[in-house]
Backbone and ligand atoms as CSV (ligand in chain L), in Angstrom:
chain,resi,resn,atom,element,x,y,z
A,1,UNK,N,N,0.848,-1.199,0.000
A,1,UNK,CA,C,0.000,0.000,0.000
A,1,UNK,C,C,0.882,1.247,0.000
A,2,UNK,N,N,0.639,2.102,-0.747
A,2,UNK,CA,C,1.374,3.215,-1.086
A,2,UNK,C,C,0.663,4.437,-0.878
A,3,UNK,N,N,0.940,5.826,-0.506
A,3,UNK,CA,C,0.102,7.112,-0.828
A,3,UNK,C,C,-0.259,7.464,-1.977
A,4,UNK,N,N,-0.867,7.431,-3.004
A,4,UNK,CA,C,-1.243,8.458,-4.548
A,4,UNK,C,C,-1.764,9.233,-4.018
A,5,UNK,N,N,-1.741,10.361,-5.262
A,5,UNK,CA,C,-2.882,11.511,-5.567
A,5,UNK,C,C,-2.979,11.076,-6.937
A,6,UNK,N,N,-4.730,11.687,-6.955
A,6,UNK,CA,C,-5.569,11.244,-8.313
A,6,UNK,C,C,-6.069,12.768,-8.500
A,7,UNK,N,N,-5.704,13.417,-9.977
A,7,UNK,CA,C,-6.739,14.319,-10.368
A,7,UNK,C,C,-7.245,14.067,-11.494
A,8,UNK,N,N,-8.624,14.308,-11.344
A,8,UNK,CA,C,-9.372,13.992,-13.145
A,8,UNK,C,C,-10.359,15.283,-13.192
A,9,UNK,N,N,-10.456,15.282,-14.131
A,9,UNK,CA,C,-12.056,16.698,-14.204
A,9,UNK,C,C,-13.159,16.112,-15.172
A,10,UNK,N,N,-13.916,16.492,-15.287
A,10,UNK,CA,C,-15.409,15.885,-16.244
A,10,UNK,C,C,-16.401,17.317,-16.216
A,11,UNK,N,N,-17.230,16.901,-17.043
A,11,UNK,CA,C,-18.396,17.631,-17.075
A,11,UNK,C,C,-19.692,17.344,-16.584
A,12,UNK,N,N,-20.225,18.595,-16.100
A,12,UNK,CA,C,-21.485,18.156,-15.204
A,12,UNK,C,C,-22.813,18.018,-16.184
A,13,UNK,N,N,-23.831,17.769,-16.264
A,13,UNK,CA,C,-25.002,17.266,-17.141
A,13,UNK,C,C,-25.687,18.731,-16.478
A,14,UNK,N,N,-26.164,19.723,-17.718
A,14,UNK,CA,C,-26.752,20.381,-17.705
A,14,UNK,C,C,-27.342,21.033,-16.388
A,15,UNK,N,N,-28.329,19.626,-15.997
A,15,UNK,CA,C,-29.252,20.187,-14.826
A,15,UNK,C,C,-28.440,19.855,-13.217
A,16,UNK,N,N,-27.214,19.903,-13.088
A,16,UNK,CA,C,-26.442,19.662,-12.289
A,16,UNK,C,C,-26.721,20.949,-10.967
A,17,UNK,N,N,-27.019,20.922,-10.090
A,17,UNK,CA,C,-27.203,22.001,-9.232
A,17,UNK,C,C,-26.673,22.154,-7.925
A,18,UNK,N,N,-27.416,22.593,-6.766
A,18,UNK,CA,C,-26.737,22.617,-5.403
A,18,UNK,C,C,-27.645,21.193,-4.760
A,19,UNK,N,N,-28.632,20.553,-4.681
A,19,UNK,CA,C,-29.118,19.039,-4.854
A,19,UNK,C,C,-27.909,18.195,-5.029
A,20,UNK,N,N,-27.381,18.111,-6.388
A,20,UNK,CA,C,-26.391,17.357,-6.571
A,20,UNK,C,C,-25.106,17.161,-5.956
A,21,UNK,N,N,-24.935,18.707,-5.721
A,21,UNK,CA,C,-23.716,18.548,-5.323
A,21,UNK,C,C,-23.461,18.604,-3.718
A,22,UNK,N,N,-24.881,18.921,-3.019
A,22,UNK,CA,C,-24.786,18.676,-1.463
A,22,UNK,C,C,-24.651,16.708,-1.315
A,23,UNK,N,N,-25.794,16.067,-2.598
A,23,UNK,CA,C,-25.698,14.497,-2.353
A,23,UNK,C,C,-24.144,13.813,-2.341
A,24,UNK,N,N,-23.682,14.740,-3.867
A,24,UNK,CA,C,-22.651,13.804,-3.877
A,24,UNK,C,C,-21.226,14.331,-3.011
A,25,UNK,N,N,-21.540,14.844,-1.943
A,25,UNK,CA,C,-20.472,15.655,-0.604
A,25,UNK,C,C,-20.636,14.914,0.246
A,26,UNK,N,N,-21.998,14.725,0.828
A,26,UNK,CA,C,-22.428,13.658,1.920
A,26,UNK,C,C,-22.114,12.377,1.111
A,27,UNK,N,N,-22.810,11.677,0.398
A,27,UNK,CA,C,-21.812,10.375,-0.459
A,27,UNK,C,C,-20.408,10.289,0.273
A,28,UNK,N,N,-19.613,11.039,-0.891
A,28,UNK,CA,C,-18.493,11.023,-0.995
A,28,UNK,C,C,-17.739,11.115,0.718
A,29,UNK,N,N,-18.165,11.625,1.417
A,29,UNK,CA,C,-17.755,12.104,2.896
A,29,UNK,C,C,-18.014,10.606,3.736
A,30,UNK,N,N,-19.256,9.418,3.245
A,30,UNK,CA,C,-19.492,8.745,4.213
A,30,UNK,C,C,-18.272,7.622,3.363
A,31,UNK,N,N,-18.652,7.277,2.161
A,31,UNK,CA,C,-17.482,6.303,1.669
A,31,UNK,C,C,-16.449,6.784,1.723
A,32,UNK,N,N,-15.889,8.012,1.579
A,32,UNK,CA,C,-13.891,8.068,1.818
A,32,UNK,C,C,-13.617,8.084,2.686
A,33,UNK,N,N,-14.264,8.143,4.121
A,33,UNK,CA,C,-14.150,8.065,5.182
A,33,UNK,C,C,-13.929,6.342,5.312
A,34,UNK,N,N,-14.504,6.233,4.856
A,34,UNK,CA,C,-14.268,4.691,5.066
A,34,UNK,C,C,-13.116,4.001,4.729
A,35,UNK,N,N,-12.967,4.292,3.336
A,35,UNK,CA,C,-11.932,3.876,2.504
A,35,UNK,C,C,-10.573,4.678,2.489
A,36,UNK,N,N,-10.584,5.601,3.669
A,36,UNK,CA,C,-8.911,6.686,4.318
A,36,UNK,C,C,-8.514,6.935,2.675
A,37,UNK,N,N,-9.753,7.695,1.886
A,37,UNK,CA,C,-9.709,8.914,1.124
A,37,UNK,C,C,-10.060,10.278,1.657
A,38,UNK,N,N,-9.056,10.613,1.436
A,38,UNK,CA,C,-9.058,12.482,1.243
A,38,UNK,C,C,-9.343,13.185,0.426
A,39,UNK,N,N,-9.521,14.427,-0.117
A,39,UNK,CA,C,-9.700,15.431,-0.884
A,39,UNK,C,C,-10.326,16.448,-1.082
A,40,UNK,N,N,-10.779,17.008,-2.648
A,40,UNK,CA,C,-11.422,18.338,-2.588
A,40,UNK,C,C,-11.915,18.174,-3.808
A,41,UNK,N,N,-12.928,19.142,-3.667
A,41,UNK,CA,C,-14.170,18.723,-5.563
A,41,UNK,C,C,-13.862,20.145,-5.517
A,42,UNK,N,N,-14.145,20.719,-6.877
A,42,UNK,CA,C,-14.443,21.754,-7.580
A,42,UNK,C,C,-15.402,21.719,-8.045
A,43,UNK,N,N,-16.591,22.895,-8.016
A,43,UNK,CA,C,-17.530,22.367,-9.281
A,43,UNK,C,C,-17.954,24.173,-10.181
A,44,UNK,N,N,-17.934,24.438,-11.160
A,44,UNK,CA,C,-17.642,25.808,-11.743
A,44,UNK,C,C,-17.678,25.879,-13.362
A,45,UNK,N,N,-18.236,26.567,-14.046
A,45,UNK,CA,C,-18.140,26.864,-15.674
A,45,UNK,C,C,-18.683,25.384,-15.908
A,46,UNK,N,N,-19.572,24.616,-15.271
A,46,UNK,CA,C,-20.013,23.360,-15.756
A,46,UNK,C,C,-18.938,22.309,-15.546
A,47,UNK,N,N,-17.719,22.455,-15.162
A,47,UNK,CA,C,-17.273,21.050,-14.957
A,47,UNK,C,C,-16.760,21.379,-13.468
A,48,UNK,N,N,-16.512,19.967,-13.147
A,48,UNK,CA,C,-15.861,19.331,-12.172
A,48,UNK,C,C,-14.359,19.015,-11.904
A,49,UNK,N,N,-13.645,19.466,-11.006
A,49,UNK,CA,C,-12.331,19.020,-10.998
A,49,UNK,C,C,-12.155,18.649,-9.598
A,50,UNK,N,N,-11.651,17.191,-9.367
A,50,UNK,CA,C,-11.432,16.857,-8.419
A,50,UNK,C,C,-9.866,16.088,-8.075
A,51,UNK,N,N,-9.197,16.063,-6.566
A,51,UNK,CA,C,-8.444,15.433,-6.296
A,51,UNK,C,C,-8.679,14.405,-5.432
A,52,UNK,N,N,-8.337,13.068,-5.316
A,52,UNK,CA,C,-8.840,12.310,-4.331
A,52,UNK,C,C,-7.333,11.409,-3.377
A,53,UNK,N,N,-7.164,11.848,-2.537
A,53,UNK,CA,C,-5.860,11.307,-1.937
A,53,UNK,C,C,-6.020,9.804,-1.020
A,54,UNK,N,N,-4.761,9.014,-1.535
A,54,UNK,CA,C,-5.080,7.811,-0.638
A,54,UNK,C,C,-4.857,6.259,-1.520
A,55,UNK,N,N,-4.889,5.207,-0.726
A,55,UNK,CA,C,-3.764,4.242,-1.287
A,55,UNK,C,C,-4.702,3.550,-3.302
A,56,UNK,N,N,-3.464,3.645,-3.965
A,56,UNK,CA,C,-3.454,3.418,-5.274
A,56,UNK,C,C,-4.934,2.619,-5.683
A,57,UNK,N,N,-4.975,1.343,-5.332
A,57,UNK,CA,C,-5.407,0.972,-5.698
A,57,UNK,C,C,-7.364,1.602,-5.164
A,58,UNK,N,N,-7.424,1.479,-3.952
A,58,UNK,CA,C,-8.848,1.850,-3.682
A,58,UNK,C,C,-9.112,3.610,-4.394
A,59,UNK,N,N,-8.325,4.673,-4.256
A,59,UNK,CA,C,-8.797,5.361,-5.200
A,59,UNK,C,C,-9.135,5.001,-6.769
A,60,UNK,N,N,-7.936,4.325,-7.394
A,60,UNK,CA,C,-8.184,3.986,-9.048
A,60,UNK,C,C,-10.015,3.055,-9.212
A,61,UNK,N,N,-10.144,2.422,-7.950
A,61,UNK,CA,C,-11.387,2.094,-7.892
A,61,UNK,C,C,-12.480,3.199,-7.993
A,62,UNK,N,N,-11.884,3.999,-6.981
A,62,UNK,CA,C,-13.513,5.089,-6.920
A,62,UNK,C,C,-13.316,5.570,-8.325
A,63,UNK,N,N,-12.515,5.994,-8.391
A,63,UNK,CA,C,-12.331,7.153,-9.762
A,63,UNK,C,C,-13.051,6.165,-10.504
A,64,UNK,N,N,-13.183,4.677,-11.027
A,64,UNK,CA,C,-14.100,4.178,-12.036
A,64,UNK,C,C,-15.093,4.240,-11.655
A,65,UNK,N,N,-15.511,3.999,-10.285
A,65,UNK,CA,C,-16.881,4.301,-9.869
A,65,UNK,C,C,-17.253,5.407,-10.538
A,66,UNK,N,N,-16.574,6.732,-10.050
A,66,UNK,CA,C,-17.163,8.285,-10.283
A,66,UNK,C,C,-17.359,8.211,-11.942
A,67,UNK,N,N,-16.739,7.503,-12.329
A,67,UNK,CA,C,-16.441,7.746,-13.680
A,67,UNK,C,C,-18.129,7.594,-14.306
A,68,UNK,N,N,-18.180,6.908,-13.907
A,68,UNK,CA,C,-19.272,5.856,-14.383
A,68,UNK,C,C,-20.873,6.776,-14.112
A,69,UNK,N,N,-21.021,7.504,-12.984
A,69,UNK,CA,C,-22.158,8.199,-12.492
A,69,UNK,C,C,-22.641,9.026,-13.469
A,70,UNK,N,N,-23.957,8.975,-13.445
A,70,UNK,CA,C,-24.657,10.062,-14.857
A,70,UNK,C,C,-24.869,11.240,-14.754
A,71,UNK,N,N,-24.417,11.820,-13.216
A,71,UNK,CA,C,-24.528,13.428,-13.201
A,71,UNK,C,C,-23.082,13.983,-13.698
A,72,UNK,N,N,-22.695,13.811,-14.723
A,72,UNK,CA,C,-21.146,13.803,-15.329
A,72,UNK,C,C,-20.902,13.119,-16.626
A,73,UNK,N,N,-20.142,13.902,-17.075
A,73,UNK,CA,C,-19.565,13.429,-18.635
A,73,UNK,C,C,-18.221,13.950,-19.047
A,74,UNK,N,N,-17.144,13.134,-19.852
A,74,UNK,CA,C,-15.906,13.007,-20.309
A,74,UNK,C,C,-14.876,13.388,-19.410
A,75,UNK,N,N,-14.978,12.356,-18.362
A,75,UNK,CA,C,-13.800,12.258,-17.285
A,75,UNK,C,C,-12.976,12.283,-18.140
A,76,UNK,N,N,-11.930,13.161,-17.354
A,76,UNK,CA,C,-10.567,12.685,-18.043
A,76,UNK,C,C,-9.447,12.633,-16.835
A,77,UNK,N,N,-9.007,11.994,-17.096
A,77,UNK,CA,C,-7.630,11.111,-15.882
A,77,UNK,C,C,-6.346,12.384,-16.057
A,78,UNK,N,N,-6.042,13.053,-14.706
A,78,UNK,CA,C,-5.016,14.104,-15.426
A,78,UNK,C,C,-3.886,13.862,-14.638
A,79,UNK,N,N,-3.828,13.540,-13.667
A,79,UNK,CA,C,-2.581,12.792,-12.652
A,79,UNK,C,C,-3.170,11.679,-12.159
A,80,UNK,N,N,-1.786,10.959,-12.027
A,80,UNK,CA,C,-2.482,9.738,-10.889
A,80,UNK,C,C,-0.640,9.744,-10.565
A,81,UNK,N,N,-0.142,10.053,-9.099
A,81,UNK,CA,C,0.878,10.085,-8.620
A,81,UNK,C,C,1.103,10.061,-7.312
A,82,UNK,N,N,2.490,8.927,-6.743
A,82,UNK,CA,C,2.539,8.802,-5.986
A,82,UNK,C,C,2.773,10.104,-4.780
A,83,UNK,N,N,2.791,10.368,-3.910
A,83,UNK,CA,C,2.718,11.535,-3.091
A,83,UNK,C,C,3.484,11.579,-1.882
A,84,UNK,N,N,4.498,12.378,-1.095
A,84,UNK,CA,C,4.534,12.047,0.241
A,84,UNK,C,C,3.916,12.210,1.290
A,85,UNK,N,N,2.715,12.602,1.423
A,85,UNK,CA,C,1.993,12.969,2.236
A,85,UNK,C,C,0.503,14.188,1.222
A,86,UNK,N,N,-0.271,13.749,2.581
A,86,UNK,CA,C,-1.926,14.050,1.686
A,86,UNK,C,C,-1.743,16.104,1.801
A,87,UNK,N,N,-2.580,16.877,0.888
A,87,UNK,CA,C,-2.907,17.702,0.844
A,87,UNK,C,C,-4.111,18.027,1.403
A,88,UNK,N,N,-4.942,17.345,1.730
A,88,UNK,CA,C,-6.352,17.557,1.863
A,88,UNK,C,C,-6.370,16.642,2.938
A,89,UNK,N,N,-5.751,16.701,4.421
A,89,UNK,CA,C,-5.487,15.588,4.998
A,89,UNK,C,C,-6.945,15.972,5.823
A,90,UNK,N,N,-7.466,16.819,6.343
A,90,UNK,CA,C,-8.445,16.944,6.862
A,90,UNK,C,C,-9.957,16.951,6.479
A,91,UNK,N,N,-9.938,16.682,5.215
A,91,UNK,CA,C,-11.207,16.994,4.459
A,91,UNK,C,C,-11.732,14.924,3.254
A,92,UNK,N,N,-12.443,14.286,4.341
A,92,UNK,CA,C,-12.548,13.050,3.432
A,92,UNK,C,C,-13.068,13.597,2.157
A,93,UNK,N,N,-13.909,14.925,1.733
A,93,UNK,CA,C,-14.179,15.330,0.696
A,93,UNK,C,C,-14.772,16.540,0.721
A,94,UNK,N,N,-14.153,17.849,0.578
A,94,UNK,CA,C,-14.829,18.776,0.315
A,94,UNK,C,C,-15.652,19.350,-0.981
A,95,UNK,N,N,-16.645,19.526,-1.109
A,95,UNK,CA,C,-17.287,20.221,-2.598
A,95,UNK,C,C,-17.219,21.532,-2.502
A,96,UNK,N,N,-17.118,22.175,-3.243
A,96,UNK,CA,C,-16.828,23.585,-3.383
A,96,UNK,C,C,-17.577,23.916,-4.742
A,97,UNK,N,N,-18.669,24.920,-4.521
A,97,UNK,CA,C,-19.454,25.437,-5.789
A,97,UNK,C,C,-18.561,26.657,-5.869
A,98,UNK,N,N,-17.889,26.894,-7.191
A,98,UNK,CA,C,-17.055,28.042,-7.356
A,98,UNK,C,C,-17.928,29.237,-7.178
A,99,UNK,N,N,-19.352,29.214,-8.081
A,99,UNK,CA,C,-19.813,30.263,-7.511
A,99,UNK,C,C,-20.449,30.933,-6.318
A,100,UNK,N,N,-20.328,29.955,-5.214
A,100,UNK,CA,C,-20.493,30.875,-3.850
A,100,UNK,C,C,-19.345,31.343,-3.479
A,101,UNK,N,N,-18.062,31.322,-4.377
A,101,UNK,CA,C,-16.732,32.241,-3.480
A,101,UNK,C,C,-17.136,33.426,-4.277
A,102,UNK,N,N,-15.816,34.318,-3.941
A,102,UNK,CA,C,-15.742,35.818,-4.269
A,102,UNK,C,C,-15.464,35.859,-6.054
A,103,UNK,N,N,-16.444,36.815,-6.461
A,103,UNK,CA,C,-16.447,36.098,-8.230
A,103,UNK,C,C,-15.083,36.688,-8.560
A,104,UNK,N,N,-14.619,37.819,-8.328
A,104,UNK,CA,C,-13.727,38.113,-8.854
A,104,UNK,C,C,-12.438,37.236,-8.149
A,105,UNK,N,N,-12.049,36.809,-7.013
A,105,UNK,CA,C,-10.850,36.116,-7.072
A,105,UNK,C,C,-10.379,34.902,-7.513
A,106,UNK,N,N,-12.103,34.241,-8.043
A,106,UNK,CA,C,-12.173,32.932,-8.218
A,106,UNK,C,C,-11.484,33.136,-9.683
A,107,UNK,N,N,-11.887,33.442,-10.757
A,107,UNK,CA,C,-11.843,34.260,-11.991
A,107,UNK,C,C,-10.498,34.629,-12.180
A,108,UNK,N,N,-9.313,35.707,-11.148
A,108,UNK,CA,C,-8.259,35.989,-11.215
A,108,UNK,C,C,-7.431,34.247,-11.349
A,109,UNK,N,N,-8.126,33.853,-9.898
A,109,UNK,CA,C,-6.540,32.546,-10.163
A,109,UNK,C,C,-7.251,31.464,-11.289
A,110,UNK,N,N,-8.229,31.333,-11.809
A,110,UNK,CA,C,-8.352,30.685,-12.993
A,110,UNK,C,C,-7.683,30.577,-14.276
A,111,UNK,N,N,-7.540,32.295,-14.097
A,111,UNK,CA,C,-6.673,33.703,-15.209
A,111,UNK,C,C,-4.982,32.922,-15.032
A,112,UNK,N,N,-5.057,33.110,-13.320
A,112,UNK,CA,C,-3.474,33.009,-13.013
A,112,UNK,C,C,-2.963,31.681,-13.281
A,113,UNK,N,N,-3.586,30.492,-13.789
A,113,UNK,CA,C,-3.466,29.531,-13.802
A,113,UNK,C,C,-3.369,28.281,-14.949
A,114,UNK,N,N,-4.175,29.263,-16.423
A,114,UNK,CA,C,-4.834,28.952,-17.471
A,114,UNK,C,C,-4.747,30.442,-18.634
A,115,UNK,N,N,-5.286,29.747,-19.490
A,115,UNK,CA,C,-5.120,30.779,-20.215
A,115,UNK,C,C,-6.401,31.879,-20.604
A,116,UNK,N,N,-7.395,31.291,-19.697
A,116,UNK,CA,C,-8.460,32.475,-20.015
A,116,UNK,C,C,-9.053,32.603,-18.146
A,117,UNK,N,N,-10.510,33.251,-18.466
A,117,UNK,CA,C,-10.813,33.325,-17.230
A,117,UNK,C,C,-12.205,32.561,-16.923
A,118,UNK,N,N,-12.390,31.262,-17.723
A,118,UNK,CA,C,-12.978,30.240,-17.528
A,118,UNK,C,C,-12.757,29.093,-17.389
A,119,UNK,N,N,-13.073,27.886,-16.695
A,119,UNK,CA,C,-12.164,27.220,-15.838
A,119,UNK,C,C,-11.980,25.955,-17.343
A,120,UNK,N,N,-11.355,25.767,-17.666
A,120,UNK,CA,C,-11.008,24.563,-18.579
A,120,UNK,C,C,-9.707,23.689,-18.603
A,121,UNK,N,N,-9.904,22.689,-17.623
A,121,UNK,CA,C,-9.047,22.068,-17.173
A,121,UNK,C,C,-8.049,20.902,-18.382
A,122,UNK,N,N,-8.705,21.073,-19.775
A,122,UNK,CA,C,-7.997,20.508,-20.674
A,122,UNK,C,C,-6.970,21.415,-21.812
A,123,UNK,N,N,-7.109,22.619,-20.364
A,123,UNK,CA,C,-5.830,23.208,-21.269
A,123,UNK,C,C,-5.011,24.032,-20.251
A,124,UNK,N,N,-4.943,23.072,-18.834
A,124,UNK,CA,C,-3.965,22.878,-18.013
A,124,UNK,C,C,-3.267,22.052,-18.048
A,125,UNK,N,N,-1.863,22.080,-17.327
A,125,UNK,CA,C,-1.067,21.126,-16.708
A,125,UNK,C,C,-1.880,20.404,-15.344
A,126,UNK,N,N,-1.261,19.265,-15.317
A,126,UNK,CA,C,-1.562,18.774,-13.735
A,126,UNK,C,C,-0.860,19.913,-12.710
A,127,UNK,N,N,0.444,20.097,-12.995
A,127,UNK,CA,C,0.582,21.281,-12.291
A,127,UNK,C,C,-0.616,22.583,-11.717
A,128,UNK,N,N,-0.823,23.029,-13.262
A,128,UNK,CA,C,-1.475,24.273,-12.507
A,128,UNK,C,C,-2.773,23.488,-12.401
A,129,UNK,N,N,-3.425,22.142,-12.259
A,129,UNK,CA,C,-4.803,22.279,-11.999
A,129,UNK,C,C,-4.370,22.080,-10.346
A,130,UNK,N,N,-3.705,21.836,-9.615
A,130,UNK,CA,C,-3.216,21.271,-8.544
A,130,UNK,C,C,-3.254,22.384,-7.743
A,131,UNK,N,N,-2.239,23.365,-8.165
A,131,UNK,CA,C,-1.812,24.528,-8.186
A,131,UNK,C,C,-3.274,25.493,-7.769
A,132,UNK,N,N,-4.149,25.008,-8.815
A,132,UNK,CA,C,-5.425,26.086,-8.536
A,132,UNK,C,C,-6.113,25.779,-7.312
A,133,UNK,N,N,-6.349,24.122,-7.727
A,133,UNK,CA,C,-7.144,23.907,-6.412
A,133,UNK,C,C,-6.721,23.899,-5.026
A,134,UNK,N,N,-5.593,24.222,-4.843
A,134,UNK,CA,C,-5.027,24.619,-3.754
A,134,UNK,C,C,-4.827,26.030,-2.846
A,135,UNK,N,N,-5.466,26.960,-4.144
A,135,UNK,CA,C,-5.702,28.338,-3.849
A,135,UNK,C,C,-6.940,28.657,-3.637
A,136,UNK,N,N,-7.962,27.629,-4.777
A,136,UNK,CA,C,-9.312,27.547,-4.440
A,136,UNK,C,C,-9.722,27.144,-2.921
A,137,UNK,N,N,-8.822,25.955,-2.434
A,137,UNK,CA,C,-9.432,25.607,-0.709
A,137,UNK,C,C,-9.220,26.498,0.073
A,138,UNK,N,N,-7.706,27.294,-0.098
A,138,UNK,CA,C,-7.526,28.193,1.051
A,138,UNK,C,C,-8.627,29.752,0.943
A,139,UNK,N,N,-8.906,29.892,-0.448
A,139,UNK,CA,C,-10.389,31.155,-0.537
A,139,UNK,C,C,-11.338,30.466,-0.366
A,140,UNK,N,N,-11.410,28.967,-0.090
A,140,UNK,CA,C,-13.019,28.779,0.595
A,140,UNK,C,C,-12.773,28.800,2.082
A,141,UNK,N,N,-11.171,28.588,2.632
A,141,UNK,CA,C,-11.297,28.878,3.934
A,141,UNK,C,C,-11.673,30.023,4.668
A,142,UNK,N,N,-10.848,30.845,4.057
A,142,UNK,CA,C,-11.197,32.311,4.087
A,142,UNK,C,C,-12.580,32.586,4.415
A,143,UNK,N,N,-13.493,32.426,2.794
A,143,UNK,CA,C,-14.553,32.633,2.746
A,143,UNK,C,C,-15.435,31.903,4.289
A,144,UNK,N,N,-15.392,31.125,4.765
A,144,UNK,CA,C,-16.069,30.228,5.831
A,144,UNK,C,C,-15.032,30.700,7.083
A,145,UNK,N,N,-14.551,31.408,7.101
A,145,UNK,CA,C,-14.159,31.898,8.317
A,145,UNK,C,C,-14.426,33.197,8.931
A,146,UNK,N,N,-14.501,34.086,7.510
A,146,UNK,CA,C,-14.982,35.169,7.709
A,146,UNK,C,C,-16.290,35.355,7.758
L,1,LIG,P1,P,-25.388,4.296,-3.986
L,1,LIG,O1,O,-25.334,5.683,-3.435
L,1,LIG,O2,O,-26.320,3.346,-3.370
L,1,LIG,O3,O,-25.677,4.464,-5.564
L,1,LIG,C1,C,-25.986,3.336,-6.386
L,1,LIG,C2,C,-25.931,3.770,-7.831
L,1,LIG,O4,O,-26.841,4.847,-8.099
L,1,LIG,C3,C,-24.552,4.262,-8.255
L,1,LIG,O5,O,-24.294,3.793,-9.574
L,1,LIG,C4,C,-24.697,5.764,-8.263
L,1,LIG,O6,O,-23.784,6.394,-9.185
L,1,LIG,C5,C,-26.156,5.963,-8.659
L,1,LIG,N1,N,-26.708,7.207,-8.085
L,1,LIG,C6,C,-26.805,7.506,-6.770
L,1,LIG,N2,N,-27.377,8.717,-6.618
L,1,LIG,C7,C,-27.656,9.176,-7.864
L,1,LIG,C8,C,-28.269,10.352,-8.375
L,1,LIG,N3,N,-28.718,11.316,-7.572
L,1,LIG,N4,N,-28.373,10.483,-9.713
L,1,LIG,C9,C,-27.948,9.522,-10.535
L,1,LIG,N5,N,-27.377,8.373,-10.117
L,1,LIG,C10,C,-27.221,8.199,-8.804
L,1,LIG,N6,N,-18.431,9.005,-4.444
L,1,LIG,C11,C,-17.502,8.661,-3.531
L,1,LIG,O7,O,-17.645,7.656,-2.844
L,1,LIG,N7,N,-16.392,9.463,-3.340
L,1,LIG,C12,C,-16.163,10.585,-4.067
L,1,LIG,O8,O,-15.163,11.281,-3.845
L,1,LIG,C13,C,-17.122,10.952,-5.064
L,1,LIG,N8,N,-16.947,12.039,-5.839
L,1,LIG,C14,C,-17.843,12.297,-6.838
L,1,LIG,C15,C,-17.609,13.371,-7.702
L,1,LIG,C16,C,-18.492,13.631,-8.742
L,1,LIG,C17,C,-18.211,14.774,-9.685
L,1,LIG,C18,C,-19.653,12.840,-8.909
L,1,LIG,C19,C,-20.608,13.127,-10.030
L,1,LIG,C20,C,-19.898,11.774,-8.064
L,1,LIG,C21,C,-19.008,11.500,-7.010
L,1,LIG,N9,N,-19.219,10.428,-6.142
L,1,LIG,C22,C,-18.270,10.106,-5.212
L,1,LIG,C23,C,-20.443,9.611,-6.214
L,1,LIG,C24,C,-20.173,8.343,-6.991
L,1,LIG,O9,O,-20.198,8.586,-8.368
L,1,LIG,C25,C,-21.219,7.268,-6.664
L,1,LIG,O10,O,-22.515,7.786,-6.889
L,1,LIG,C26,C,-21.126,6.826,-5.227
L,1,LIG,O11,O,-19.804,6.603,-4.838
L,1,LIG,C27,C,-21.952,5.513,-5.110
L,1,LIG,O12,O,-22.075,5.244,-3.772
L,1,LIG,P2,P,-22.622,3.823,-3.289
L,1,LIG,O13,O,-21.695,2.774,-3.801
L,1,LIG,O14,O,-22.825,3.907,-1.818
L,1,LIG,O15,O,-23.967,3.589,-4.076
């Protein structure tokens, strides 16, 4: 058993809303808890970007699970790497609707990260999608603290 990190992003199905994405938080929160997964969802401009931390093989499982769910379309696999330790060690799964943060900072590090100011994770690096969502958790901390 080893540490990975997994990032993939997909698209959400049209009628994708705050319903969906409160179910699939609680979901995701009671099974990675189980299965000593970690991480963080994105959800914004219609897709999804998520990281899921934790040993190789039971993530590469969920990720086919997730893959597979019909509130979503054209996963795509963008890291899968071993890690020394979790990023998201406290969170079995956070969801994050981009648009309840601050519109304009969400927008800047999208900018700072990509080449426009809409989130399109197939014309990032694993780097900067990593990179983003790591700026994205600490402005939702922010945001929920203040
Ligand atoms: P059940 O909840 O009993 O579900 C049985 C089946 O019904 C599954 O095939 C499920 O996909 C489907 N289903 C359940 N609810 C709905 C619904 N409202 N609409 C359509 N189909 C539905 N799960 C995790 O465990 N961890 C995660 O980190 C995680 N992240 C996700 C990220 C995204 C973007 C999405 C879309 C889903 C995510 N899920 C996650 C949910 C995952 O896809 C499965 O729905 C869930 O893991 C199945 O849980 P279960 O085995 O307990 O089955």
């Amino acid at each position: 058993m080893s540490l990975y990190r997994l990032i993939y992003s997909s698209y959400g199905k049209p009628n994708v809303g705050y319903h969906d994405l409160k179910e699939i938080m609680e979901k995701s929160e009671k099974n990675n808890n189980f299965d000593g997964i970690t991480g963080f969802l994105c959800y914004g401009d219609s897709v999804f970007l998520q990281i899921l931390e934790g040993d190789r093989k039971i993530i590469s499982k969920t990720y086919h699970r997730i893959s597979l769910d019909p509130r979503h379309h054209s996963p795509e696999l963008i890291e899968l790497t071993p890690v020394e330790s979790r990023l998201f060690g406290v969170w079995s799964m956070r969801a994050v609707n981009l648009s309840d943060l601050h519109s304009k900072g969400v927008r800047s590090l999208i900018l700072k990260y990509s080449l426009s100011t809409v989130l399109r994770p197939e014309t990032m690096t694993s780097e900067q999608c990593l990179n983003f969502m790591k700026a994205v958790a600490v402005l939702y901390e922010k945001a929920t603290v203040a």
